[in-house]
C-alpha positions in Angstrom: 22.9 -8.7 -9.3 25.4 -10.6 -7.3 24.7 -12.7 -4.2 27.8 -13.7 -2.7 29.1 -11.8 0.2 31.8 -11.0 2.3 32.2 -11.3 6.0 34.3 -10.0 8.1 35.0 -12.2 11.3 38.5 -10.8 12.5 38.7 -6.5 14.0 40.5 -4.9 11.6 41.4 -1.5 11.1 38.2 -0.7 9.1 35.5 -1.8 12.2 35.1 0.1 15.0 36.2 -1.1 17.9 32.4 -0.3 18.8 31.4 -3.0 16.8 34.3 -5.9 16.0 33.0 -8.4 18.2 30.1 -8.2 15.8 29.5 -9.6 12.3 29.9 -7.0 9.2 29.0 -8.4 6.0 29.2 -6.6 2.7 27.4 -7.0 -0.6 27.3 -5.3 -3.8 28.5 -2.2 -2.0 26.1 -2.0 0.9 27.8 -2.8 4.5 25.5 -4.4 7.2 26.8 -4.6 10.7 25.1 -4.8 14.4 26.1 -3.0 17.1 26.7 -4.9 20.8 23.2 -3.8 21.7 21.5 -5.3 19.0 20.9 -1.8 16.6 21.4 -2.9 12.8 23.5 -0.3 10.6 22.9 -0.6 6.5 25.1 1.9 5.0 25.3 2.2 0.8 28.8 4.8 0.2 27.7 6.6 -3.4 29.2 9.7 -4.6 26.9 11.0 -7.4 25.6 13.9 -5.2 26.9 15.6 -1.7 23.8 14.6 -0.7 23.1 11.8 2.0 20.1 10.5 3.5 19.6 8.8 6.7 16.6 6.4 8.4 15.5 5.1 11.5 13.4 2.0 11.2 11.4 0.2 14.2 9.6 -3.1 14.2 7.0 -1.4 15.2 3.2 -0.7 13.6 -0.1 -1.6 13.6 0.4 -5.4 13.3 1.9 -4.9 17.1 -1.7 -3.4 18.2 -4.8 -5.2 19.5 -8.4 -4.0 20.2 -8.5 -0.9 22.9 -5.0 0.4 21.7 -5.3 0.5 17.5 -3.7 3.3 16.3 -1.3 4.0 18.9 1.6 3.6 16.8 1.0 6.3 14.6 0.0 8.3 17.5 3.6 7.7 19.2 5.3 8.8 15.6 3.5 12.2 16.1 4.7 12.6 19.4 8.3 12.3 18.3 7.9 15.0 15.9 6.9 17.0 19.8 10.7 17.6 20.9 13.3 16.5 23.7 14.6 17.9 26.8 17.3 19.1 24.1 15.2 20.3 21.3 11.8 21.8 21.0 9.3 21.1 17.5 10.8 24.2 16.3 14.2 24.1 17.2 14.1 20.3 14.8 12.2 22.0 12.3 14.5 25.2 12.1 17.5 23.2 12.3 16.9 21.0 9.6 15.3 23.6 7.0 18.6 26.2 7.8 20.5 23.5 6.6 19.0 22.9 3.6 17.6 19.2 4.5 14.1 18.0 4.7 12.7 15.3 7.5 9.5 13.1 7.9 8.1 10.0 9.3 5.6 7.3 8.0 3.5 4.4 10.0 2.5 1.3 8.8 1.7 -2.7 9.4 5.3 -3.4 10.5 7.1 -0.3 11.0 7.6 2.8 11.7 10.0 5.4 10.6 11.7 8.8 10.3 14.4 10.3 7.9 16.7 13.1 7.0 18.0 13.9 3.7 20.7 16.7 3.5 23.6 18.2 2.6 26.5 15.5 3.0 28.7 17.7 5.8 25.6 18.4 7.5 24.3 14.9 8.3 25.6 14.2 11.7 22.5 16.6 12.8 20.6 14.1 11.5 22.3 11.3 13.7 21.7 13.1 16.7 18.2 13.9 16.4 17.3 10.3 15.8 19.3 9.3 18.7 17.8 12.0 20.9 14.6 11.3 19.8 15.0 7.6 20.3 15.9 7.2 24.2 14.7 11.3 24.8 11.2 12.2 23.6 8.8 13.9 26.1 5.3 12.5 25.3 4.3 15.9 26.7 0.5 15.2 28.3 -0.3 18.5 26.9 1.2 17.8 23.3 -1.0 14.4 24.1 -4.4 16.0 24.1 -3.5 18.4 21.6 -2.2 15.5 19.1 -5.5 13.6 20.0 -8.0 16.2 18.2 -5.3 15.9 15.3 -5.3 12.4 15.1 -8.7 12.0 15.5 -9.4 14.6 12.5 -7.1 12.6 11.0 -9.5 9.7 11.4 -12.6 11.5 10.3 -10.9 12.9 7.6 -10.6 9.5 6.2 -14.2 8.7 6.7 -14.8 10.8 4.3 -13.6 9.3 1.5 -15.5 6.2 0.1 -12.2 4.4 -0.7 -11.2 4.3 2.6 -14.1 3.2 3.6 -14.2 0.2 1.5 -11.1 -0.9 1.7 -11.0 -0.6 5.6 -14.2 -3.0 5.7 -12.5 -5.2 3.2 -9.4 -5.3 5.4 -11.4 -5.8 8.3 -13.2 -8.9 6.8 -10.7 -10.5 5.1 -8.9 -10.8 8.8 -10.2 -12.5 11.5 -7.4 -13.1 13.9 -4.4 -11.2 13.0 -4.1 -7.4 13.5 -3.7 -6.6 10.0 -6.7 -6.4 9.9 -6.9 -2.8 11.1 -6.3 0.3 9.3 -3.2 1.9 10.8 -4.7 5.6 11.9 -7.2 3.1 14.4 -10.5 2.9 15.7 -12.1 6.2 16.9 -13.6 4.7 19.8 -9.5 3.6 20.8 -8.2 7.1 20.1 -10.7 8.8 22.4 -9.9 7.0 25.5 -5.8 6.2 25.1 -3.7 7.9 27.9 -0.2 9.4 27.8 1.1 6.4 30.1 -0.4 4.1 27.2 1.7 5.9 24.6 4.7 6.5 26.9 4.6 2.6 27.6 4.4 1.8 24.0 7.2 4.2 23.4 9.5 2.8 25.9 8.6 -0.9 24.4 9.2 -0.3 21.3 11.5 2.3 20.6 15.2 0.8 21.5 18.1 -0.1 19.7 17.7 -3.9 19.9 14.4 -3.1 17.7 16.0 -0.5 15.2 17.6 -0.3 11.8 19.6 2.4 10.9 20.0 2.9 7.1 22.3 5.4 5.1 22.8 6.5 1.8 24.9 8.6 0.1 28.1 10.5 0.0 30.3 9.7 2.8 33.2 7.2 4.3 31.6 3.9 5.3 34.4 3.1 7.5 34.3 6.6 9.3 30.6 6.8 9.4 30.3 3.1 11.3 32.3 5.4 13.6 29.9 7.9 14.4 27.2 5.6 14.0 28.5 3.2 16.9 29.6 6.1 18.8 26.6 8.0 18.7 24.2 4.5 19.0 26.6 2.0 20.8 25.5 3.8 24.2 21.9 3.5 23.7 20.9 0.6 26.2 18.2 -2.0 24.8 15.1 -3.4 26.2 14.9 -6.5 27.7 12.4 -7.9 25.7 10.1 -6.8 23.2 6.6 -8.6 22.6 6.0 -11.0 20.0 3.5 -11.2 17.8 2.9 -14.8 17.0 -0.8 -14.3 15.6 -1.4 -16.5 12.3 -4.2 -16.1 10.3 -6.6 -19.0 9.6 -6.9 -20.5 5.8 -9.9 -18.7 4.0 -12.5 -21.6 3.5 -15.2 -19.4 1.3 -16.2 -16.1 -0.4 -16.7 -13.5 2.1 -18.5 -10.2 0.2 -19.8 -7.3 1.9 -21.4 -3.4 0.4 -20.7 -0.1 1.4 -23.1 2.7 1.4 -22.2 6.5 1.1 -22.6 9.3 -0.8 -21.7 10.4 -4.0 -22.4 9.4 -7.4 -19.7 6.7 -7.8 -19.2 3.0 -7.4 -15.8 1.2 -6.6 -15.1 -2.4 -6.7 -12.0 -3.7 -4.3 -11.5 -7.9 -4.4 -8.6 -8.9 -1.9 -6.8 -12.1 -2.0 -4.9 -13.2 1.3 -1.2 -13.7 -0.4 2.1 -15.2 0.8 4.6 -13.2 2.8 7.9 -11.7 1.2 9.9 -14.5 2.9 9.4 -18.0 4.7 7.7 -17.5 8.0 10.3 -17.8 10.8 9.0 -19.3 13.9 8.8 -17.1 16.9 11.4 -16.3 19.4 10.4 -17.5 22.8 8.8 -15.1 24.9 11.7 -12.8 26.6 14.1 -13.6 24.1 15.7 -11.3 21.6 14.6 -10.6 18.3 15.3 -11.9 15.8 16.6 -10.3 12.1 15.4 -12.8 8.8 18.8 -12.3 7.2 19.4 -15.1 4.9 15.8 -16.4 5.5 14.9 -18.1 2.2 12.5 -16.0 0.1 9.0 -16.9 -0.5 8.9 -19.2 -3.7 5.4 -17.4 -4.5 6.4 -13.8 -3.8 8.1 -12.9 -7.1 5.6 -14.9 -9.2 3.3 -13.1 -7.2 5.0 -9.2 -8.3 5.5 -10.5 -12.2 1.9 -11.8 -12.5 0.7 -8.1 -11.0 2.9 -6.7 -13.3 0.9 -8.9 -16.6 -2.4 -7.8 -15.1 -1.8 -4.7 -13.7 1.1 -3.0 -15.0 4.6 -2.3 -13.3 4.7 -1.0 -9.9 7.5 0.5 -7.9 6.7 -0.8 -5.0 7.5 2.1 -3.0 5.9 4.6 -0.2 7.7 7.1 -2.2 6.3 7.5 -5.4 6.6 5.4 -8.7 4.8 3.1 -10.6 4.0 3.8 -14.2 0.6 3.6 -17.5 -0.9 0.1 -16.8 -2.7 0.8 -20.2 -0.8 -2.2 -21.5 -2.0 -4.6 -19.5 -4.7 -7.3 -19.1 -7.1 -5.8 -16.7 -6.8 -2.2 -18.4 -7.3 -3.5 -22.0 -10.1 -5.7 -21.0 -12.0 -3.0 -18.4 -10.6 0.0 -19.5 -10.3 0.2 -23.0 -13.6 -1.7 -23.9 -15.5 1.6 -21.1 -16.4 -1.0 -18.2 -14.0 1.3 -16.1 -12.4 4.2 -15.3 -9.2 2.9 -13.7 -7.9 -0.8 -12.5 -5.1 -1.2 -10.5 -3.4 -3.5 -8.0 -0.9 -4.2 -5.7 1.1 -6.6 -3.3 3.1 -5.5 -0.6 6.4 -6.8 0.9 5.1 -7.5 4.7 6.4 -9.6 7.8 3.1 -12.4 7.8 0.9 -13.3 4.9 -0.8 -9.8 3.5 -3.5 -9.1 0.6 -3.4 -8.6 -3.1 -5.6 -6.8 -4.2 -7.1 -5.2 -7.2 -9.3 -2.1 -7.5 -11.7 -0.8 -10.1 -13.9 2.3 -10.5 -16.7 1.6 -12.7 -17.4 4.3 -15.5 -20.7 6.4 -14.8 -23.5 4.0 -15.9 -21.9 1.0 -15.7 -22.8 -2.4 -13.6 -20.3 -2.9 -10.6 -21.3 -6.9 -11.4 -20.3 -6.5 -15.0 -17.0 -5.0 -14.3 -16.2 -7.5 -11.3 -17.7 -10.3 -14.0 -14.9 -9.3 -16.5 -12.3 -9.1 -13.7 -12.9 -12.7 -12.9 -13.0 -13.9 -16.5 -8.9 -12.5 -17.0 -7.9 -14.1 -13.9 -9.4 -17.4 -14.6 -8.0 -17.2 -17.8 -4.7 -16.9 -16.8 -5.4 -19.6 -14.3 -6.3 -21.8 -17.6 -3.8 -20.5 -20.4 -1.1 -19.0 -17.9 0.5 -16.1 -19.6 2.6 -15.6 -23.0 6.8 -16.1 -22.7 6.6 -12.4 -24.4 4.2 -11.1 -21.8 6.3 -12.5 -18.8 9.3 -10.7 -20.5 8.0 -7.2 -21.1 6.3 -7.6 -17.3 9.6 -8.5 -15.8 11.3 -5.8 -18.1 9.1 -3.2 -17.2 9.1 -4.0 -13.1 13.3 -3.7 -13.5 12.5 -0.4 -14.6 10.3 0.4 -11.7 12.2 -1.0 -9.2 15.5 0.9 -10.6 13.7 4.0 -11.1 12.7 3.6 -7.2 16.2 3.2 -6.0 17.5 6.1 -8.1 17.9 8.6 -5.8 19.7 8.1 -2.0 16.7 9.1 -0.4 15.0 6.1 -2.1 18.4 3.6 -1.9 18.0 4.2 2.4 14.7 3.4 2.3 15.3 0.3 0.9 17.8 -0.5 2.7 16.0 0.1 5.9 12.5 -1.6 4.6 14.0 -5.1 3.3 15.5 -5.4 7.0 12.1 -5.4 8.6 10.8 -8.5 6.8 14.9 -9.8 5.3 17.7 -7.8 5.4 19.4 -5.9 3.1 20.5 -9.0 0.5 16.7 -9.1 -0.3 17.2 -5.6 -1.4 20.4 -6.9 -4.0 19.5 -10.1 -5.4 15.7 -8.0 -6.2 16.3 -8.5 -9.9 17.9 -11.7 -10.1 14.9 -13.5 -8.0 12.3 -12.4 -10.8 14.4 -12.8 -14.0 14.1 -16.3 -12.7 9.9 -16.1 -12.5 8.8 -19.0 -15.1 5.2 -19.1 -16.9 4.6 -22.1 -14.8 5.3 -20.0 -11.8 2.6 -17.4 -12.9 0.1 -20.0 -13.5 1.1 -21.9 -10.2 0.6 -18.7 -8.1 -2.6 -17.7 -10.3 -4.5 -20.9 -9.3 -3.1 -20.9 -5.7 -4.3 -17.7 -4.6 -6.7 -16.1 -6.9 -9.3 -18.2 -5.9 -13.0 -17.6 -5.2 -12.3 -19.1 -1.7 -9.9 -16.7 -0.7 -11.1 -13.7 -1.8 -13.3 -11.2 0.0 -15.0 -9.0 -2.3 -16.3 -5.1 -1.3 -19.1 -3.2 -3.2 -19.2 0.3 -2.5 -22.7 1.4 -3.8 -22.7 5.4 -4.3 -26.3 6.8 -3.2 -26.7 9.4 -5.5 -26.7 7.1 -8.8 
């Protein structure tokens, strides 16, 4: 896909006023510009459907929690589902459903964020709401207690399944200083004794057009929707400063290995390797300054190795909160685990995050089978690919097959805004369109490199969870 873009430095009768003094770049038919107080707009025009779909992102999720406040940033997404002094729960929930659209929000390590897709000439509701809801929201104390039973159900829902379990003790030990190493929903102990002031606080930190991304899809005019857009966001004021999170992780210097215990009949093996971020770590803006976008930061050299050696091992994912991902009974780890009965399932998985995340890789052992045997076999395809690397036709069908994925994800405009949105919380929006370009370019020797490097015995923490019923 190309790389080169356009930028357009002079007001001309495309840019709103709103927004001339600012820089607008375009690329491969997706416009970027920044409003004067600091919101980011990603709009992709596409005409296949009357359909359009629109996003608000903020740089906001569990990464900016520590101890006595985990989970508060999923708390303060359920409050904004709670209504304004203009619109109740209902009214939102009636006025999108008449109108044929539907709405959610998700919460994770380094955002948060809600969306509309609908009906092309009914989307301006949807720009509204999310302005509304971004300067507006209540945090009702009421809705706050109410929401705290949810969320904590929520939490103990969880608990109930084994795989959470695990792989929140796995997260846990494989971090030791950065707040990744939480599960996003938080601690019980946090959620029982947070106030409304602590959300409302959070709320008003966080939730300002200096730290948000707008990002549209779909059938409209870009040049009269940066028109609404700055109109209806340009008069948002932004914070003064937002908190940074400067946190690094020390290097991994050893095996770290712990067991669950719990009911049920069935083990599950989780190994997590501490892996490189999607782009070169930026240093942090001083304290009080503004923050700062990665656009144009140089991605990491290890990230699309990383995606085409998961794609050899474990099959092609979409790497998407919405769905995809395809069979992985072509490759390594299924044929070897799988196919020969060790296991019931393999998978893994990297993530596109801010700092430094996990790979990781999961197995569920068949009935009867040793949870050693299956991690035994596990090791012996990784350190074989740390040895022989991985065949020229292997790299081919893996890159192949992760096109596919990644296309199929960006099919619809649902999907194409969530992209657009996403790649600006770690890189902006030309991560997003040079995607397929940066891992046609993955070499076996990359593979290998990035095999060795982090699929190491040092830098792994390994979780048994031991079912007591076998």
């Amino acid at each position: 896909m190309p790389t080169r873009s356009n930028t357009t430095k002079r007001p001309s009768a495309s840019v709103p006023a709103g927004i001339r003094s600012a820089r607008v770049t375009k690329l491969d038919g997706i416009t970027r510009a920044v409003l004067p107080n600091g919101m980011t707009l990603v709009l992709r025009e596409t005409h296949a459907a009357p359909v359009t779909s629109f996003w608000v992102w903020y740089r906001v999720g569990s990464r900016n929690e520590h101890l006595g406040i985990t989970g508060i940033s999923h708390w303060v997404e359920h409050m904004l589902f709670k209504g304004t002094p203009s619109y109740t729960e209902s009214d939102l929930d009636r006025m999108i459903s008449r109108e044929g659209g539907v709405r959610n929000g998700m919460t994770w390590l380094d955002w948060t964020t809600y969306y509309e897709t609908m009906p092309s000439d009914k989307i301006d509701l949807a720009l509204r709401i999310e302005a509304d809801r971004m300067a507006n929201s209540l945090v009702d104390p009421k809705e706050v207690q109410s929401e705290r039973t949810v969320i904590i159900n929520e939490r103990q829902g969880s608990e109930n399944s084994p795989v959470f379990r695990l792989s929140e003790e796995v997260q846990a030990a494989a971090f030791r200083v950065h707040p990744y190493g939480h599960e996003t929903v938080g601690y019980i102990s946090d959620l029982a004794v947070m106030t409304r002031e602590d959300l409302y606080k959070h709320y008003r930190t966080y939730y300002a057009p200096n730290n948000a991304i707008a990002a549209i899809s779909g059938d409209f005019d870009t040049s009269d929707m940066l028109q609404k857009l700055s109109r209806i966001y340009g008069k948002l004021k932004p914070v003064a400063a937002i908190p940074v999170v400067s946190a690094v992780e020390p290097q991994q210097r050893g095996e770290r290995r712990l067991t669950v215990k719990g009911e049920g009949t069935t083990d599950y093996l989780l190994m997590a390797f501490h892996a490189p971020p999607t782009v070169q770590r930026m240093a942090p803006p001083p304290r009080g300054g503004k923050v700062r976008n990665a656009a144009r930061t140089p991605a990491h050299e290890d990230f699309f190795p990383m995606l085409a050696l998961d794609s050899v091992l474990c099959g092609a994912s979409g790497l998407s909160f919405l769905g995809g991902g395809t069979s992985n009974r072509s490759s390594r780890l299924s044929k070897a685990l799988v196919d020969s009965g060790l296991a019931a399932d393999i998978s893994g998985g990297i993530t596109p995050t801010i700092d430094p995340y996990l790979y990781t890789f999961f197995a569920t052992p068949q009935q009867g089978q040793d949870i050693n045997e299956v991690e035994r076999v596990l090791w012996s395809e990784l350190e074989r690919v740390q040895r022989d690397s991985v065949s020229q036709a292997e790299l081919a069908t893996a890159i192949k097959q992760t096109r596919a994925q990644f296309a199929f994800g960006s099919e619809s405009v649902t999907n194409q805004a969530f992209w657009l949105g996403y790649c600006e919380i770690f890189a902006d929006y030309s991560w997003f369109a040079s995607y397929l370009d940066k891992l046609s370019a993955v070499t076996i020797e990359d593979v290998k490199r990035v095999a060795n490097r982090y699929l190491t015995r040092d830098n792994v923490t390994v979780g048994h969870y031991r079912g007591q019923g076998n």
